[in-house]
N, C-alpha and C positions, 0 to 999 in steps of 0.2 A: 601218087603224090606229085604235085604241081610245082617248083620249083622257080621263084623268080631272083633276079638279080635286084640284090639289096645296094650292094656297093661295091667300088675299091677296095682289094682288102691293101692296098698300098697306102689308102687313105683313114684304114685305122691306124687310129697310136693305141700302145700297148695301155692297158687298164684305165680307157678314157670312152664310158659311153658313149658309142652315136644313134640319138633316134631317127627310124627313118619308118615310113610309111608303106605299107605294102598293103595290096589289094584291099584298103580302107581301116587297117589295122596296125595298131602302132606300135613299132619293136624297137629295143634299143639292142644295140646292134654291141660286143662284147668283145676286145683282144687280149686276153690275158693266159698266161701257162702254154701258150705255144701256142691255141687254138681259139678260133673264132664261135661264139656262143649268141643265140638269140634268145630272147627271152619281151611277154609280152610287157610295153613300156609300163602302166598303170598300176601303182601297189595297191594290193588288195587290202588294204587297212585304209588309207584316206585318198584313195584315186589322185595321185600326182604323179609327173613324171618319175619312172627311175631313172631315166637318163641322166640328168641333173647329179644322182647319187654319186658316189665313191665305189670304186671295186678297191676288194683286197681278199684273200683267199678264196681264190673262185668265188666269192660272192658279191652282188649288188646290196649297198643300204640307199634306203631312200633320204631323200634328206629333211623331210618333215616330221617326223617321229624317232627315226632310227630303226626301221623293222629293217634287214637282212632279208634277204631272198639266197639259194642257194643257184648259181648259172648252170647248174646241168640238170637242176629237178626241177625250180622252182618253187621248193618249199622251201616256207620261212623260218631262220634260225633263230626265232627268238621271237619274244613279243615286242611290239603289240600283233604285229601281224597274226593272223592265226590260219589264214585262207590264203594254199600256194598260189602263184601267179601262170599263167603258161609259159611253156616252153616249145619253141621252134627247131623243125632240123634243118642243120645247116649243111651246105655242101661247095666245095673251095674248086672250082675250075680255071687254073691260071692266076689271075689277080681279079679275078670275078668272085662275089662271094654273095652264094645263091641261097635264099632260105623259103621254106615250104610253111605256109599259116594255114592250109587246106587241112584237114580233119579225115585221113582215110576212110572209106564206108566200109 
C-alpha cells in the first residue's frame, strides 16, 4: 500500500471537510472523534462534492440531497443514496496526515 501525504493534520479543524487531491482522485479529508478519516469526495447518488457537506456522528451528508455517508465504511445511512462511496486508509506521522487510494492486489 502506497501512502501519500494528504495534509497538515494541524490544518484540519475538527468536523470541517477538506478536499484534497491525491494521485488524481478526490478525497475529502475528515477530523472528527479524535481521528482523522478519508473517504472518496463524490456522492454516489448525484456526483457532488461531499466536502461541501456537514459531518456529525461520524458521518458526511451531502449537501444536495441529504444522502449520509458513514466515514469508516462509506455506506450510506439513509436514502436517497443507496451505493457506498470509498473509503481511504489513513495513517498520522507527526502532523503529516498520509492516505493510501492504491487498491492492494
Amino acid at each position: 500500500m502506497s501512502y501519500v501525504r494528504a495534509a497538515a493534520l494541524s490544518e484540519l479543524e475538527e468536523d470541517t471537510p477538506r478536499r484534497v487531491e491525491i494521485d488524481g482522485t478526490p478525497v475529502s479529508l475528515v477530523r472528527t472523534e479524535g481521528e482523522v478519516f478519508a473517504i472518496n469526495d463524490i456522492c454516489s447518488h448525484a456526483n457532488v462534492s461531499l466536502s461541501e457537506g456537514e459531518v456529525e456522528d461520524c458521518s458526511i451528508e451531502c449537501w444536495l440531497h441529504g444522502s449520509s455517508f458513514d466515514l469508516r465504511t462509506g455506506k450510506p445511512n439513509g436514502l436517497p443514496a443507496t451505493r457506498p462511496v470509498p473509503v481511504y486508509p489513513v495513517k498520522i506521522e507527526g502532523d503529516d496526515v498520509l492516505v493510501s487510494v492504491t487498491q492492494e492486489s
